[in-house]
C-alpha positions as CSV (number, residue, x, y, z in Angstrom):
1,X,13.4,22.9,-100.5
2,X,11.5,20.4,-102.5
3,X,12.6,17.9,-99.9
4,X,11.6,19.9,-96.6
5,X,7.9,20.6,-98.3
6,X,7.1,16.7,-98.5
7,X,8.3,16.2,-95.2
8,X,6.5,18.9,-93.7
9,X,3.4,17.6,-96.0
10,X,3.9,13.9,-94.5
11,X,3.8,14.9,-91.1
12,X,0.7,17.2,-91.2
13,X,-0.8,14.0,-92.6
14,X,0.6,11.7,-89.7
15,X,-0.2,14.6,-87.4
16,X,-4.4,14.1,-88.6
17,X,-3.9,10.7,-87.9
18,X,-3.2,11.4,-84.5
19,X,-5.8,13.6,-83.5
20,X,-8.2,10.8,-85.3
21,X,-6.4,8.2,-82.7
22,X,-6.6,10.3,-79.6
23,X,-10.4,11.4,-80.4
24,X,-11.0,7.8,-81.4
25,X,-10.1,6.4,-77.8
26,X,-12.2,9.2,-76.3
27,X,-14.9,8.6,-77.7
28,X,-14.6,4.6,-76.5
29,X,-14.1,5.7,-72.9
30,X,-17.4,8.2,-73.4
31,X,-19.4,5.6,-75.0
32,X,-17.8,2.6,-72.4
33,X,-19.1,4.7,-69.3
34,X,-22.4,5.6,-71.1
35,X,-22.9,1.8,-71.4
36,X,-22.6,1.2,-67.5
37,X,-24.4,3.6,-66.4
38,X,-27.5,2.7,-68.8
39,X,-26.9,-0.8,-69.4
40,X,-27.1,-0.6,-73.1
41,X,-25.2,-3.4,-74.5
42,X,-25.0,-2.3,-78.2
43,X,-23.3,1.0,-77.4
44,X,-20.4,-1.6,-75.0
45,X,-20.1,-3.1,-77.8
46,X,-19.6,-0.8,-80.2
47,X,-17.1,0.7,-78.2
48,X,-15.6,-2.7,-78.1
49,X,-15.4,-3.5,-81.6
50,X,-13.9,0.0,-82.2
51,X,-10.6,-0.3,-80.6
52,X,-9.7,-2.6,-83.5
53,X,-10.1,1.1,-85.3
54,X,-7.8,2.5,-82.5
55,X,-4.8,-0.6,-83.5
56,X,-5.3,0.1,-87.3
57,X,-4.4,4.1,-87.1
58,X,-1.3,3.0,-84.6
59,X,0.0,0.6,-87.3
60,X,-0.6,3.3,-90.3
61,X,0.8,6.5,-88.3
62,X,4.1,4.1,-86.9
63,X,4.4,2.6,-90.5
64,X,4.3,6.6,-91.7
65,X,6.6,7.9,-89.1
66,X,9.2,4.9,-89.9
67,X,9.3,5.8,-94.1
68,X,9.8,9.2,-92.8
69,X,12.6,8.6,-90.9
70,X,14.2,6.2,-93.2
71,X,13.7,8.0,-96.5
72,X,14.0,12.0,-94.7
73,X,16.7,11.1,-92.4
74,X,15.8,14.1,-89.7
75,X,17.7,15.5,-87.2
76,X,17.0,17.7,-84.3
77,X,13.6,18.9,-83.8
78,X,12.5,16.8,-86.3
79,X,14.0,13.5,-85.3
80,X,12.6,14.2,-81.7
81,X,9.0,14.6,-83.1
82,X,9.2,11.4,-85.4
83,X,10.6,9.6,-82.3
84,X,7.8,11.2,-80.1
85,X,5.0,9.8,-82.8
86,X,5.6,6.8,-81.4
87,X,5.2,7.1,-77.9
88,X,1.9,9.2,-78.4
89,X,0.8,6.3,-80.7
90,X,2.0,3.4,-78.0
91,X,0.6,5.0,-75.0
92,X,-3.1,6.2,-76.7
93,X,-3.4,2.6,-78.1
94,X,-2.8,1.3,-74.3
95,X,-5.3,4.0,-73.4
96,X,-7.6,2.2,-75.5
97,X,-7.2,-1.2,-74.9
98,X,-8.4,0.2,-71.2
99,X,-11.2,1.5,-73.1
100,X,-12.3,-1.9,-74.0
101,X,-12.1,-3.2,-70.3
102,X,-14.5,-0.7,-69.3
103,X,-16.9,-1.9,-72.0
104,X,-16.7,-5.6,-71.5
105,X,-17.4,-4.6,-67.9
106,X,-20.9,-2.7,-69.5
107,X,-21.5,-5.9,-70.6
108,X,-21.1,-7.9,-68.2
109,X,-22.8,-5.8,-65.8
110,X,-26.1,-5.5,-68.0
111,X,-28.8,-7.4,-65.5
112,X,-26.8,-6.0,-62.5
113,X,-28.5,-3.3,-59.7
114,X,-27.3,0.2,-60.1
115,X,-23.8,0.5,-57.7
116,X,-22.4,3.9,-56.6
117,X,-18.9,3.3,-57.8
118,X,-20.0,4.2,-61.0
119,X,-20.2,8.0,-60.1
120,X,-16.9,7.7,-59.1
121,X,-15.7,5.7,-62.4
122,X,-17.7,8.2,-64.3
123,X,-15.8,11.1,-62.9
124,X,-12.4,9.3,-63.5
125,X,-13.3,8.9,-67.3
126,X,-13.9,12.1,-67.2
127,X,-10.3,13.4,-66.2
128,X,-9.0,10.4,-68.6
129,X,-10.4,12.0,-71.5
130,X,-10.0,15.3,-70.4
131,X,-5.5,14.5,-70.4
132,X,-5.8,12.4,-73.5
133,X,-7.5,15.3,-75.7
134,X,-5.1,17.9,-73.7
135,X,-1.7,15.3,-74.0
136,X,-2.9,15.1,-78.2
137,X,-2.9,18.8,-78.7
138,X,-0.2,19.2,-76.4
139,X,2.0,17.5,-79.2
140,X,0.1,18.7,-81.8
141,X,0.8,22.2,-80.6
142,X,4.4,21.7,-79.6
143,X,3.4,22.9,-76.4
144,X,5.7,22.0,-73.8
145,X,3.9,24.1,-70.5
146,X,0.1,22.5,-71.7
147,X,1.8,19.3,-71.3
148,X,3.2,19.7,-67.7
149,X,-0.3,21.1,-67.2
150,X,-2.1,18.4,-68.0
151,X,0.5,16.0,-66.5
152,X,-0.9,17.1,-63.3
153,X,-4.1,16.3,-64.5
154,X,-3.1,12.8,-63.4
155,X,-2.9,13.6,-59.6
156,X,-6.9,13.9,-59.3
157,X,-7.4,10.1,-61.1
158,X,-4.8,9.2,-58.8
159,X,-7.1,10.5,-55.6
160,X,-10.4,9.4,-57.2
161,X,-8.7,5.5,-57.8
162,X,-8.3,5.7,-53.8
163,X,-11.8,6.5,-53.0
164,X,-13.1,3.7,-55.5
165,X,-10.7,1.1,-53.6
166,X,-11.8,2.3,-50.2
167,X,-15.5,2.2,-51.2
168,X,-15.0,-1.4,-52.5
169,X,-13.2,-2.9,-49.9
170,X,-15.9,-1.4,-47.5
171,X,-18.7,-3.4,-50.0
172,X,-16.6,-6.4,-49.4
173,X,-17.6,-6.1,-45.8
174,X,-20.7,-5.0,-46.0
175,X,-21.4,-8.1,-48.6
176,X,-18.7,-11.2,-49.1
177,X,-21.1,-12.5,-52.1
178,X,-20.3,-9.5,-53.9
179,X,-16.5,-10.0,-54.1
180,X,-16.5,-10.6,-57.9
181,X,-18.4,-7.7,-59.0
182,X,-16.1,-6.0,-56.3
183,X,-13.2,-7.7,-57.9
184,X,-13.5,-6.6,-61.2
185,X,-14.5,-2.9,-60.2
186,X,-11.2,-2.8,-58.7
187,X,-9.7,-3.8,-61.9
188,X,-11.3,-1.5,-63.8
189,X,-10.7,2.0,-61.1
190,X,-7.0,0.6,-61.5
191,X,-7.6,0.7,-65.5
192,X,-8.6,4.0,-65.7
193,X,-5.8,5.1,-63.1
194,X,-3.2,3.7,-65.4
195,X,-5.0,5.5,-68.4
196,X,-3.9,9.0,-66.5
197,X,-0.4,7.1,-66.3
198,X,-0.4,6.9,-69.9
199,X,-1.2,10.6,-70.8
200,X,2.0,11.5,-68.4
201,X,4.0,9.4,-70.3
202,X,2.9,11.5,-73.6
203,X,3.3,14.9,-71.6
204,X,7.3,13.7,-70.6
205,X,8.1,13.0,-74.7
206,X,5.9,16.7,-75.8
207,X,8.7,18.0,-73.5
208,X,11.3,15.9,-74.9
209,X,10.4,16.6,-78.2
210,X,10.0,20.8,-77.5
211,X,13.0,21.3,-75.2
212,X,15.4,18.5,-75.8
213,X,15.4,17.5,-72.2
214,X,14.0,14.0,-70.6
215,X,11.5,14.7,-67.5
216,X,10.0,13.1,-65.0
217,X,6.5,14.7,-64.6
218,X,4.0,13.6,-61.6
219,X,7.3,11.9,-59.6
């Protein structure tokens, strides 16, 4: 009894740490897009420097979720939580790595004219944040039907990454010399569709992890 109290102790703490990560990286992506659309370098950076905060709580929750497995030795629902920690960890420190993309783009955008793809990257950040905090309480919640909800999330980044490419390439035409601003908007629209990517990948293991069965959601 003494035994499944710790545990369950141990993972409520692990569990904070997770909501800390998730709320971490959305707060990067909200002050990222704040940064290009005001050009205020301090707040890019800030949001830079802070996904090294975003690596530290993946290395502490996987480092917590290995002792529990080793020294708990879990089984069933359990085991399939501990194993999903680690995939919620990987993909919302990926999520934040894109994060920092968007900020060093802030930055090096600061002396640039306004552009209208930021509406559209605006709105896809958005969405992005809007799956991670729903994918984080998803698992927090063992909620397998949230999580195929907010799978589907992804299909509206998805459409808004394809109006961003179409208005680029139509920029390109309209103005050549603009092809490495164009370029790296491009990457970025592709960044932020990959985030959406990401949270899907966290919805498949909360269903794993609730119902035992590997999905494919958003095929």
């Amino acid at each position: 009894m003494q035994t499944r109290i710790h545990f369950v102790e141990e993972l409520t703490r692990l569990n904070h740490d997770i909501l800390t990560m998730g709320a971490k990286v959305e707060e990067n992506f909200r002050k990222a897009i704040e940064a290009l659309k005001t050009r205020d370098v301090e707040l890019a950076r800030d949001a830079k420097a802070s996904d090294a905060v975003v690596d530290a709580l993946q290395i502490k929750i996987e480092d917590q979720a290995a002792a529990l497995i080793a020294t708990q030795q879990p089984v069933a629902h359990d085991l399939r939580e501990l194993v999903t920690v680690f995939k919620v960890t990987y993909n919302l420190e990926r999520a934040g790595d894109h994060a920092m993309h968007l900020a060093k783009l802030a930055i090096k955008f600061k002396e640039e004219p306004a552009f209208r793809q930021v509406e559209k990257l605006d709105a896809m950040v958005e969405r992005c944040c809007a799956m991670i905090r729903g994918a984080v309480d998803a698992y927090l919640n063992n909620d397998a039907p949230k999580a195929r909800e907010v799978a589907a999330m992804d299909e509206e980044i998805d459409r808004l990454n394809k109006e961003v490419v179409k208005d680029v390439i139509e920029l390109i035409r309209e103005r050549p010399e603009q092809v490495d601003r164009a370029t790296r908007l491009l990457s970025n629209s592709g960044f932020l569709e990959r985030v959406g990517d990401h949270m899907t990948n966290i919805c498949e293991a909360v269903v794993f992890m609730v119902e035992g069965e590997h999905v494919e959601l958003n095929s």
